[in-house]
C-alpha positions, -999 to 999 in steps of 0.1 A, spaced: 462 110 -456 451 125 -486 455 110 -519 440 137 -537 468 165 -530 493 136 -530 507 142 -496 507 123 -464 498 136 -427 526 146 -400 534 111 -380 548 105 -352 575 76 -340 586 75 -302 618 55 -300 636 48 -261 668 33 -250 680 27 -217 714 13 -204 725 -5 -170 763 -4 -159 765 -43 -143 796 -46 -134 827 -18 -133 857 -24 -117 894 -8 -129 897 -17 -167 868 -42 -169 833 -37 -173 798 -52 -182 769 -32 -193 738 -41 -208 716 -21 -233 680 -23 -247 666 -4 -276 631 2 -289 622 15 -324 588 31 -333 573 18 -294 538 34 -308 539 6 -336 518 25 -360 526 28 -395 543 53 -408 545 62 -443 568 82 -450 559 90 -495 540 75 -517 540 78 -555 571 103 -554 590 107 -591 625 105 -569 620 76 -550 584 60 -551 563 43 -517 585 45 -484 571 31 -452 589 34 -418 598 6 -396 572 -9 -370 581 -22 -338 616 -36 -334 631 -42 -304 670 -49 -298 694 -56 -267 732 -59 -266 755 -67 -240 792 -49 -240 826 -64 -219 853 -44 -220 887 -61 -205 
């Protein structure tokens, strides 16, 4: 980062996702899903001091899962 010229250095965010078919039979299914955000967990900021829309830091790690049944 340089605060100097007032601009930031090119990050990097890796995100990944994956989904698992449990169950399918006819109309009625089960699948399961798991999401990571930002895996790398570094901080990314994304402006600082901007006239438009001031400091902006990206997410850090966030992990989610979700389960979907259809009938």
């Amino acid at each position: 980062m340089d605060l100097n010229k007032g601009r930031i250095d090119p990050n990097f965010s890796l995100d990944l996702g994956v989904g698992l078919a449990l169950y399918s039979k006819e109309l009625r299914s089960i699948q399961l899903q798991l999401k990571a955000t930002n895996v790398t967990d570094r901080l990314n900021l994304i402006n600082f001091a901007s006239v438009f829309s001031g400091t902006a830091v990206g997410p850090l790690l966030i992990v989610a899962a979700g389960m979907r049944a259809t009938f």
